[in-house]
C-alpha positions as CSV (number, residue, x, y, z in Angstrom):
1,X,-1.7,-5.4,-4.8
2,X,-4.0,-2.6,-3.5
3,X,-6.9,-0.4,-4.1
4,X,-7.7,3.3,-5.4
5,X,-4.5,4.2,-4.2
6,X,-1.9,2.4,-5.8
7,X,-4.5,2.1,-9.0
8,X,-4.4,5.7,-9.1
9,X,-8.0,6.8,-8.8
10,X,-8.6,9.8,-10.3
11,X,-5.5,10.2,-12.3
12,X,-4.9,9.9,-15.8
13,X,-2.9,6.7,-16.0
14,X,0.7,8.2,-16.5
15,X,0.0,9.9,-13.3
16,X,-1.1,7.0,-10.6
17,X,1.3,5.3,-8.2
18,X,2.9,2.6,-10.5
19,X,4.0,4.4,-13.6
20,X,5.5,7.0,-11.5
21,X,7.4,3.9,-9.1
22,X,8.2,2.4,-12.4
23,X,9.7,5.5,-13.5
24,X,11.6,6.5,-9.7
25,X,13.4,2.9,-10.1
26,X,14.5,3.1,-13.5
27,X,16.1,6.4,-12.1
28,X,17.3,4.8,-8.7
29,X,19.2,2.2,-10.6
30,X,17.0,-0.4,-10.5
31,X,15.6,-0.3,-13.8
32,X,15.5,-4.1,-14.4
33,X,12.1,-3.8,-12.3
34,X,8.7,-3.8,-13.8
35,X,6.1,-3.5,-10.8
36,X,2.5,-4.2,-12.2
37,X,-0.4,-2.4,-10.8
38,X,-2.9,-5.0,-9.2
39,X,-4.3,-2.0,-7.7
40,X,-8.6,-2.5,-7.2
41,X,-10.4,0.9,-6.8
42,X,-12.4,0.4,-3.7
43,X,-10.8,-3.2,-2.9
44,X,-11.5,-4.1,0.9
45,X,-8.7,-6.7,2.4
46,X,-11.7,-9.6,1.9
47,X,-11.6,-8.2,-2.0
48,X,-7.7,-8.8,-2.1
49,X,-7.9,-11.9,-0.4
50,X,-10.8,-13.6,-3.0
51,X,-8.8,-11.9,-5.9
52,X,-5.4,-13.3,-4.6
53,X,-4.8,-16.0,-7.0
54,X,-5.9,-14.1,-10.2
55,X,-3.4,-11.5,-8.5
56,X,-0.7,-14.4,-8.3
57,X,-1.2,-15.8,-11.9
58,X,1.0,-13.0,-12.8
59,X,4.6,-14.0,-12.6
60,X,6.6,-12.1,-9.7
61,X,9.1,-11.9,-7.7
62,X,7.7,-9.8,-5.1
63,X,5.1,-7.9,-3.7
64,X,3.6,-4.8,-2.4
65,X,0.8,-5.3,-0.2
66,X,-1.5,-1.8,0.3
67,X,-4.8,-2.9,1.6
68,X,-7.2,-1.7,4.4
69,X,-8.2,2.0,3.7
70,X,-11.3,0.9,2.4
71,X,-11.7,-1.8,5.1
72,X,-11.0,1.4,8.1
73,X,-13.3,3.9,5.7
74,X,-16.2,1.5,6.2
75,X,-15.8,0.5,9.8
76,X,-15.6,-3.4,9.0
77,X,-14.4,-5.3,12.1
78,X,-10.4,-4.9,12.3
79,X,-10.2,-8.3,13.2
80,X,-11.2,-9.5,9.8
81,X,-8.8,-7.0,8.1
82,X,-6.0,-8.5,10.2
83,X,-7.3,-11.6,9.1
84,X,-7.9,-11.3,5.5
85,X,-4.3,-9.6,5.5
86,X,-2.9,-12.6,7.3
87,X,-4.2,-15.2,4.9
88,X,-2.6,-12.6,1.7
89,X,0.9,-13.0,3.8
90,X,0.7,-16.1,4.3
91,X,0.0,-17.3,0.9
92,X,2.3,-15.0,-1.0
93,X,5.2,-15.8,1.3
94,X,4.8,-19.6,0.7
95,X,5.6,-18.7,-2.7
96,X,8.9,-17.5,-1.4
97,X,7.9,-13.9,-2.1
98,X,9.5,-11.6,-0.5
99,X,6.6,-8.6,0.6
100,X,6.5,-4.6,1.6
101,X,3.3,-4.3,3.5
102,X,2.4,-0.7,3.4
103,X,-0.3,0.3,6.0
104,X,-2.5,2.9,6.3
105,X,-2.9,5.1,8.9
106,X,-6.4,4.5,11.8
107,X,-8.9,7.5,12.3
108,X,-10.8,8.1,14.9
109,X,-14.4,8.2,13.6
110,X,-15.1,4.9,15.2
111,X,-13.7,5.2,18.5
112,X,-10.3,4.8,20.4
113,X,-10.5,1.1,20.2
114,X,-11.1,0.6,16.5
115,X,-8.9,2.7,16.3
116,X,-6.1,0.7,18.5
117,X,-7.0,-2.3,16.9
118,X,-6.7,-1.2,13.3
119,X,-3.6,0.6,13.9
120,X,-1.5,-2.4,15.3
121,X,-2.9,-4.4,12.4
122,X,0.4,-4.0,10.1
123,X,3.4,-3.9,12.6
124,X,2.2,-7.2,13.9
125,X,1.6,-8.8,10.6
126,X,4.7,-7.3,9.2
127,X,7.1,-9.0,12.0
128,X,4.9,-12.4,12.2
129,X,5.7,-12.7,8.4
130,X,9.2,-11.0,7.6
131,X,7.4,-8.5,5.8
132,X,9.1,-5.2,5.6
133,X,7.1,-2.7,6.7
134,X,5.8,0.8,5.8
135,X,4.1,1.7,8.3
136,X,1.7,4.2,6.5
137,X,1.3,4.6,2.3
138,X,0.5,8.5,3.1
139,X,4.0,9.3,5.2
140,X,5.1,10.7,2.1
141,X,2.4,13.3,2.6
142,X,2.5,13.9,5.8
143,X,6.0,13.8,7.0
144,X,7.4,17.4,7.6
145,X,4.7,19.2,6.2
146,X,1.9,21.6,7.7
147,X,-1.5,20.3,7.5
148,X,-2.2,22.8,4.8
149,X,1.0,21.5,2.8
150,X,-0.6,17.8,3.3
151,X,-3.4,18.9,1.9
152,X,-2.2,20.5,-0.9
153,X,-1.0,17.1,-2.5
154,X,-4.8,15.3,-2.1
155,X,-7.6,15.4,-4.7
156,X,-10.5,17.2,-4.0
157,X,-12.4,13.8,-2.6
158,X,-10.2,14.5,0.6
159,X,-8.9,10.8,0.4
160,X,-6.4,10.6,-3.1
161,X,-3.2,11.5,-3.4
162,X,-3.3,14.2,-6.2
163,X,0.2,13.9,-9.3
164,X,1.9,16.2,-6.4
165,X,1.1,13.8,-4.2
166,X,2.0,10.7,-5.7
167,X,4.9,12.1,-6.4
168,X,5.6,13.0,-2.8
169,X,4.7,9.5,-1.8
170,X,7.0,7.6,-4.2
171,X,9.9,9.7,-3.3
172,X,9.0,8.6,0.3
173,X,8.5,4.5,-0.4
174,X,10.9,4.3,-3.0
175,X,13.9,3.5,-1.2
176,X,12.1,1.2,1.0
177,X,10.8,-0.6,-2.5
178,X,14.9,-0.8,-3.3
179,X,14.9,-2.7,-0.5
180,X,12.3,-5.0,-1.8
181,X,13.9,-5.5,-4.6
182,X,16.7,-6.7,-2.7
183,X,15.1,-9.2,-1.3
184,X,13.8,-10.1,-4.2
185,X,17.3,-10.9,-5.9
């Protein structure tokens, strides 16, 4: 469950987050696994939330949980991120679900405190629910690579992992989705 991110915005769909996790696992050994994209293109955490039981009508054992970019891109109040985010957790873990909340890293554009507050958003929420956490979808990026290297592997909107890059950032979260799947079993 996410946004433009894991619904592969501007990708053809072969490309995009899911196929290519779909495609790491059955190469990982976990091939039994079908994750489903329930990825919304410009999906805030209040989107997610109201969408949640469509989301859930969907048999599953597990879940991913990518929300917030759009919530931080917009400057909506962190406080009703964390919320909205909370209520997801709460409600899918009810179900017995085992999750992987994946977080996204806080800019600066709105100030240290937004900042602060958005960033401890998905530690907190992770340890309050036994989610396992990733602490940011775009580590795969980032991690041991020069700015201009980072950049290489994002679309020309300055915001979406380009193929590259999705495929830098499944190599990253894959073996914390194994996990998952663990859980799962």
């Amino acid at each position: 469950m996410g946004d433009s991110l894991t619904a592969g915005y501007g990708l053809p769909p072969e490309e995009g987050f899911v196929p290519k996790l779909n495609a790491w696992l059955a190469a990982n050994g976990a091939g039994d696994v079908e994750v489903v994209n329930a990825g919304v293109s410009g999906d805030t955490t209040a989107g997610g939330l109201a969408r949640l039981d469509w989301t859930l009508g969907e048999p599953a054992d597990a879940m991913i949980l990518e929300l917030g970019a759009n919530d931080m891109l917009r400057g909506l109040d962190p406080a009703a991120a964390r919320s909205n985010l909370d209520q997801i957790l709460t409600r899918v873990t009810a179900k017995g679900m085992p999750v992987l909340l994946a977080g996204v890293p806080a800019i600066g554009n709105f100030g240290p405190e937004y900042q602060a507050g958005f960033a401890a958003i998905y530690a907190d929420l992770a340890k309050r629910h036994d989610a396992i956490l990733y602490p940011s979808f775009f580590a795969g990026l980032t991690e041991g690579r020069s700015q201009s290297e980072a950049r290489a592997l994002i679309q020309g909107d300055g915001l979406h992992p380009n193929a590259a890059g999705v495929d830098a950032i499944v190599a990253d979260i894959g073996p914390v989705v194994l996990d998952l799947v663990a859980r799962a079993k």
